[in-house]
C-alpha positions as CSV (number, residue, x, y, z in Angstrom):
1,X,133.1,165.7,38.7
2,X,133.9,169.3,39.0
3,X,132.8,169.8,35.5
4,X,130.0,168.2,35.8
5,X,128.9,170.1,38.7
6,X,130.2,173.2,37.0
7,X,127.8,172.6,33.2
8,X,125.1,171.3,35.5
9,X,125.1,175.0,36.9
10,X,125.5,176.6,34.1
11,X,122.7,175.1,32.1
12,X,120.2,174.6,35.3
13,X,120.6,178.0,36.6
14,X,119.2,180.2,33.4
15,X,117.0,177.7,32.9
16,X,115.1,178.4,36.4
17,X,116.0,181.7,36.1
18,X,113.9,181.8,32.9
19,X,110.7,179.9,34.4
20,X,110.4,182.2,36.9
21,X,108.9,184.8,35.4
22,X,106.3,182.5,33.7
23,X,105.0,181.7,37.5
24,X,105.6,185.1,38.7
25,X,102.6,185.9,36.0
26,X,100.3,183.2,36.9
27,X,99.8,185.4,40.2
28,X,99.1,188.9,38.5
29,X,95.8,190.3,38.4
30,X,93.7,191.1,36.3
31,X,92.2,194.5,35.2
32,X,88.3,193.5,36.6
33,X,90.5,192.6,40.1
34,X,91.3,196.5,41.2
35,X,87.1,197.3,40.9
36,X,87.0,195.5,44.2
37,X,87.5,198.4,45.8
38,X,85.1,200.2,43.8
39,X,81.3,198.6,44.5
40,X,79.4,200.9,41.2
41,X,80.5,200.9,37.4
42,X,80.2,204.1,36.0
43,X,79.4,203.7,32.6
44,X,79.5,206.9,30.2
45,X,78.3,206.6,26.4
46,X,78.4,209.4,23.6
47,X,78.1,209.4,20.4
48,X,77.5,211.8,16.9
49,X,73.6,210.3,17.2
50,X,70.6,210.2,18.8
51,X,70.4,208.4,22.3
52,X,66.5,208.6,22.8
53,X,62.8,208.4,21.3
54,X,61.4,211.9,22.3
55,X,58.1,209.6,22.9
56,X,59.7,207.1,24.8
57,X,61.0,206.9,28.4
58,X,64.7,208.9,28.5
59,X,66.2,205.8,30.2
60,X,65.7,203.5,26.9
61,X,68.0,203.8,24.6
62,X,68.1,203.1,21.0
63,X,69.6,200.2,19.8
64,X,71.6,202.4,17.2
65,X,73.0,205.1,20.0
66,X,74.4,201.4,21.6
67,X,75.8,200.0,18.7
68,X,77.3,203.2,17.3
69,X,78.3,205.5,20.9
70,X,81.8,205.1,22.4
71,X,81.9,203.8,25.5
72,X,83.9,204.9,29.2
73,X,83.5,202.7,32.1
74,X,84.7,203.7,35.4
75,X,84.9,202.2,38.7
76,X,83.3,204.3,41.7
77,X,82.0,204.4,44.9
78,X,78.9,206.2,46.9
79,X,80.9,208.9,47.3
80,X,83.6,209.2,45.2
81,X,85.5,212.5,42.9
82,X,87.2,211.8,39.5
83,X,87.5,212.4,36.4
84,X,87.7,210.4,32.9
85,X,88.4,211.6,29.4
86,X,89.5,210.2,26.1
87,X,90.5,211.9,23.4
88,X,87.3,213.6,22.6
89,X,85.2,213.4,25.7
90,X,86.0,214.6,29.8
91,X,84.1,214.6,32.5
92,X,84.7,215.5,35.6
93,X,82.1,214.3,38.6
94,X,81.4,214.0,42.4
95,X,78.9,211.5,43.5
96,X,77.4,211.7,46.7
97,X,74.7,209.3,49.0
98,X,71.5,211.0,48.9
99,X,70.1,211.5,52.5
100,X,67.2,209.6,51.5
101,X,67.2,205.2,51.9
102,X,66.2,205.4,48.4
103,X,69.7,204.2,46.7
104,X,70.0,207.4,44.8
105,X,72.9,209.0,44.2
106,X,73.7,213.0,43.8
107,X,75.9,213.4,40.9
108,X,77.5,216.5,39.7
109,X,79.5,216.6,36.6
110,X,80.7,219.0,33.8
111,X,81.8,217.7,30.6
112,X,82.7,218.5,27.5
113,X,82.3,216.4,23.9
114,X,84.5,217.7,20.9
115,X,82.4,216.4,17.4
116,X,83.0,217.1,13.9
117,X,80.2,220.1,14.5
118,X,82.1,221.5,17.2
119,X,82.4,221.5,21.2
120,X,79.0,220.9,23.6
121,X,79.5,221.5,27.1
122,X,77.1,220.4,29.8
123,X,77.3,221.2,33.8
124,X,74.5,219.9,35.9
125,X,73.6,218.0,39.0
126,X,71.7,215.0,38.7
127,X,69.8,212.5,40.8
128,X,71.1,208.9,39.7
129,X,69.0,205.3,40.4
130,X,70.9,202.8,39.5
131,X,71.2,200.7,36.3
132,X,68.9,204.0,34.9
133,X,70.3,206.0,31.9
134,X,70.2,209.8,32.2
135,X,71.3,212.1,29.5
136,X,74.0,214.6,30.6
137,X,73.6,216.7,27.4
138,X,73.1,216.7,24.0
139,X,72.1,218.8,20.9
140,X,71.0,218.5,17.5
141,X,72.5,220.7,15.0
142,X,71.5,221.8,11.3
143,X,73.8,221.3,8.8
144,X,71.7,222.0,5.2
145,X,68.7,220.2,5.4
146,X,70.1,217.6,7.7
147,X,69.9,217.1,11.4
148,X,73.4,216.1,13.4
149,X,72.4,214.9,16.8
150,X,75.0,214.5,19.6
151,X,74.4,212.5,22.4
152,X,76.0,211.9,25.8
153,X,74.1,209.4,28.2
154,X,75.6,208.1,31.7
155,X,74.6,205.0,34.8
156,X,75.5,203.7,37.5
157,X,75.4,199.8,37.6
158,X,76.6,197.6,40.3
159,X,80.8,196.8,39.5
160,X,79.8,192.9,39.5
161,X,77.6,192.9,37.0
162,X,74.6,192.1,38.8
């Protein structure tokens, strides 16, 4: 009976041991959970292209600058200090409430965007309505007889998508 007892522990034991960490995972949260805490999505695209139509409005963007611009989202709040880079872009910003009940927000930023034509810096304060694209900078530069746009293009969006 002893040995019984004795194999029964030895077999049952790892065994639990090993399912444990299967149901410690069911409980781990996702990367979406930790934007709780942060109510507005930040979302920062940039690309070697042009964002805008000159003859258009500057908050729609061209369905090329979308399909072919890099993408950093980050979660903030009304007022809030960060920054966010990735290996060719950084930005670093302060938002603010604007004293107005208009929604706005105050954003001040500088940033800089490495490209195969070289480095363009921009430094600005902006006045941000939400789910509205603004352009933080940009430049187009001649290479020959063709024309390299650059294009950086930030908004504010609710975190829950809606």
């Amino acid at each position: 009976m002893p040995r019984k007892i004795s194999l029964l522990i030895r077999v049952f034991i790892p065994l639990a041991l090993c399912a444990l960490p299967g149901l410690s995972l069911a409980d781990r949260p996702a990367p979406e959970d930790y934007i709780a805490e942060k109510p507005l999505l930040l979302e920062i695209r940039y690309c070697e292209c042009q964002a805008t139509n000159p003859e258009s409005s500057p908050s729609e963007l061209l369905p090329g600058f979308l399909d072919e611009s890099k993408v950093l989202k980050v979660g903030v709040s009304a007022e809030d200090k960060g920054f966010v880079a990735s290996r060719e872009f950084s930005l670093g910003y302060d938002i603010n409430m604007v004293d107005d009940p208009s929604g706005q927000l105050q954003f001040n930023y500088i940033g800089t965007y490495a490209t195969s034509n070289g480095e363009s810096t921009g430094q600005a304060t902006l006045v941000l309505e939400q789910g509205e694209w603004s352009n933080l900078f940009g430049s187009h530069s001649q290479q020959g007889t063709e024309s390299q746009p650059m294009s950086v293009m930030v908004r504010l969006v609710p975190a829950d998508g809606s």
